[in-house]
N, C-alpha and C positions, 0 to 999 in steps of 0.2 A: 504494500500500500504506500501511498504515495500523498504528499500532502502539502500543494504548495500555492501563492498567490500569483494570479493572473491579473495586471491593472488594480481595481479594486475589488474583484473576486476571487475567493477561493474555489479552488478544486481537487478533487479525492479519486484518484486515477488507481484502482485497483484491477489485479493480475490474476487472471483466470486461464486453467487447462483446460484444453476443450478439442475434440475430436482424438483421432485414433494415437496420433504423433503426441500427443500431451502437450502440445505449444505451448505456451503462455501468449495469453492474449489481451492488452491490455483495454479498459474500459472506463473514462472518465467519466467523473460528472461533479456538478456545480451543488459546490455547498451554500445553501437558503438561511434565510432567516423571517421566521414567522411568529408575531407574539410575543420577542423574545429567546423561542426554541429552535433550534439548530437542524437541517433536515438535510436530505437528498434522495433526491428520487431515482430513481432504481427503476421504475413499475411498481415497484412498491415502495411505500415511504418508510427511510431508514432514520431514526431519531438518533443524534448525534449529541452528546453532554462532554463536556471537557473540567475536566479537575485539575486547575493550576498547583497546587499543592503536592501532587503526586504525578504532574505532569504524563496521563492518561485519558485518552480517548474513552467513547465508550459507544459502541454502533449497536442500535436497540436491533433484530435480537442477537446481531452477529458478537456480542461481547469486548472485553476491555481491549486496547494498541498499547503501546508503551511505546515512545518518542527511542528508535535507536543511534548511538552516538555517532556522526560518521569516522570512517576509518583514515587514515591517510591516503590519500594516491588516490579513492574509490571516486568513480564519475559521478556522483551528486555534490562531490565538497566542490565548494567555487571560490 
């Protein structure tokens, strides 16, 4: 998973195996805000909470993320 801002939106680019080869394939989408509450829609609406304190995600029903550190040399450090 993946989690970064585009202008002034956020987006949550997650990595899916799919057909026989087990690819990974990747699948974006724009993080909302309604109410207050944190969402994206899927097809179905995933409710998204963040706990600065323990610096954790938490994707209603897919469960908790934990923020990983990047490594040196690895292609997302900039």
């Amino acid at each position: 998973m993946l989690i970064y801002k585009e202008g002034e939106a956020y987006k949550v680019t997650v990595f899916r195996r799919s057909g026989l080869r087990r690819k990974l394939k990747p699948e974006t989408y724009l993080l909302q805000e309604e109410n207050g509450n944190l969402f994206m829609n899927t097809g179905f609406r995933i409710d998204v909470s963040y706990n600065e304190a323990t610096d954790v995600l938490t994707f209603s029903p897919n469960g908790d993320y934990v923020r990983v550190k990047p490594q040196p040399g690895h292609p997302t450090e900039e």
